[in-house]
N, C-alpha and C positions, 0 to 999 in steps of 0.2 A: 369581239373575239372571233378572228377568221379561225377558227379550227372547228368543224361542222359538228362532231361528237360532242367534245368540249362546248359548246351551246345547247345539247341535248342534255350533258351533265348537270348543267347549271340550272338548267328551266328542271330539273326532276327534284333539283335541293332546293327551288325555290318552291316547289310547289309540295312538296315534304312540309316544308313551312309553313302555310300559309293552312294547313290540314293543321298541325301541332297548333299555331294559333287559336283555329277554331275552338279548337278542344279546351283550349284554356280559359278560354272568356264566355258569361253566361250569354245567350243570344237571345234571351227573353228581355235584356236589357242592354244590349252592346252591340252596333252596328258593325261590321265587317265591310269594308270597299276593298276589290282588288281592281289594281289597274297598271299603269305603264306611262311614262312620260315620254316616249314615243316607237316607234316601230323599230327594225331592222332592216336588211335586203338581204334575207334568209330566205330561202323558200327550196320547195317541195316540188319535185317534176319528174321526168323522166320514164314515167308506166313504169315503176318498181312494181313486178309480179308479189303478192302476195309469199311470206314466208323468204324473198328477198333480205340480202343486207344492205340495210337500207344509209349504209357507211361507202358503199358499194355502187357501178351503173346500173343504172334501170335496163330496161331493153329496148326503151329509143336508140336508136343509132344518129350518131354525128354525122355530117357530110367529110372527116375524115375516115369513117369506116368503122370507127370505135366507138361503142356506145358511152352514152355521156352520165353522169354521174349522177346520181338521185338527189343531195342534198348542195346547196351550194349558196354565196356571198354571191351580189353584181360585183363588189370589191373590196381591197383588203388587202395587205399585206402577201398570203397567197399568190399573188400573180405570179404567172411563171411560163414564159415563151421562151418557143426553141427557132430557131430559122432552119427551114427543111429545103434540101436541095432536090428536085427532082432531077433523075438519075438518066432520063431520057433527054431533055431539054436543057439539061443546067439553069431554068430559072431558080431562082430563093423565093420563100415567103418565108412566112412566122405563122407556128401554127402552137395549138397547146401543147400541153404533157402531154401525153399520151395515159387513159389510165394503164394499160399493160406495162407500163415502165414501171410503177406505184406497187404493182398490186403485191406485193407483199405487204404494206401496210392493209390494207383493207381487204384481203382475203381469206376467210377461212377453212373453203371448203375440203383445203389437202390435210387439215389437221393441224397443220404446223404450227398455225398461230390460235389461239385460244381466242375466243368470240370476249374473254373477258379482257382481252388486252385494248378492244377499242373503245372500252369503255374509259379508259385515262382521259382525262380531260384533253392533252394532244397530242394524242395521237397518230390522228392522219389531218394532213393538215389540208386546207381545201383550196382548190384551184379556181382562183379570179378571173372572170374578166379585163380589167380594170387596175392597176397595182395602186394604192396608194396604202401611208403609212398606217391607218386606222380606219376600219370601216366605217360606212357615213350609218346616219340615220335615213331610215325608208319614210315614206309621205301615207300610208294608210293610216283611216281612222280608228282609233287602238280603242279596245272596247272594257270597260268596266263593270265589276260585278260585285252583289253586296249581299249579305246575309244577316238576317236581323230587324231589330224595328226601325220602319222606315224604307225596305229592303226593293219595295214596291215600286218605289220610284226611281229606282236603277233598273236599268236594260237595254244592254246592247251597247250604242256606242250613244253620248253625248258632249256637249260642249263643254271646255272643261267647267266654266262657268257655274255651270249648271250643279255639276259633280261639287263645289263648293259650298254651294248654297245649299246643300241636299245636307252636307256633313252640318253646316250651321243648324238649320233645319233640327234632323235630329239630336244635337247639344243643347240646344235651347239657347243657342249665343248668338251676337251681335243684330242682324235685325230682326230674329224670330224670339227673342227673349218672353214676348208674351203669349204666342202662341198656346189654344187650349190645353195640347198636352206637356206644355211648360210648366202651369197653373196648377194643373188640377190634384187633391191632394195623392191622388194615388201614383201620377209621377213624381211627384216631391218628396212621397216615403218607399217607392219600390223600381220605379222603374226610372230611376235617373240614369239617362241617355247617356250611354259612352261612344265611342268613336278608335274601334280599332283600326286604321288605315296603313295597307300593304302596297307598296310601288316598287314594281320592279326597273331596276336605272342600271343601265347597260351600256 
């Protein structure tokens, strides 16, 4: 989803989620994984001063003159070039939008627009790089996090492999079925191992 808010919305209802989950299942006996079946090309930049709208530029400035925008996609539907004539030389190039063209979508400091209007899913919608019809997946290692018995042996980022064998692990299924705390009677009448798994797919 190239719409930069609208990715902020979405990660705040998934993660309302993943809180309600908790809440529902006992963790004395139910492992919890959260994780992601893989990244985005979202990211975060620009020196957005503190107390910034962070929907909004930072206070880097572009080598157009205009500071560039805090949140943004390498690519995405978004794309969006203007070819600019310079007025001295009549050469063209292509350069971006400008945010000063926009900024009625992402400004609120004259009042006019309510700080609750960019909270819509879209928005303001974010300017690419790159145009293509649907943003790609990003190549970082996505990290996984678990709460519960078992819990220990989650952290940070792992192969997915691994994350597999851990959920097996704590079920007591396929090659850990014997394992001691598969066995023992106090897993078999109290602590029979559950497996709540949360993946966010994007």
């Amino acid at each position: 989803m190239p719409v930069k808010n609208g990715s902020l919305y979405d990660w705040k209802e998934f993660d309302t989620m993943v809180g309600n989950s908790i809440q529902m299942v006992d963790l004395n006996e139910t492992i919890v994984m959260v994780s992601a079946d893989h990244s985005h090309t979202f990211s975060i930049g620009a020196y957005g001063a503190r107390g910034e709208n962070i929907f909004g530029p930072g206070t880097q400035q572009g080598l157009d003159g205009e500071n560039i925008m805090i949140l943004g996609y390498a690519n995405g539907p978004g794309y969006n070039i203007r070819e600019k004539e310079n007025n001295q030389t009549g050469e063209i190039s292509c350069s971006r939008r400008m945010p000063s063209e926009y900024k009625h979508e992402w400004d609120t400091s004259d009042g006019k627009k309510p700080f609750s209007d960019l909270l819509a899913p879209t928005s303001v919608e974010n300017i690419n790089p790159s145009g293509t019809n649907g943003e790609t997946h990003g190549a970082e290692d996505v990290p996984v996090y678990a709460e519960g018995p078992w819990a220990h042996l989650i952290s940070g980022t792992h192969e997915q492999i691994m994350v597999a064998h851990v959920m097996e692990f704590a079920m007591c299924v396929g090659d850990y079925t014997e394992e001691e705390h598969c066995n023992s009677s106090a897993a078999n009448s109290v602590f029979s191992f559950a497996l709540f798994a949360v993946y966010l797919f994007f």
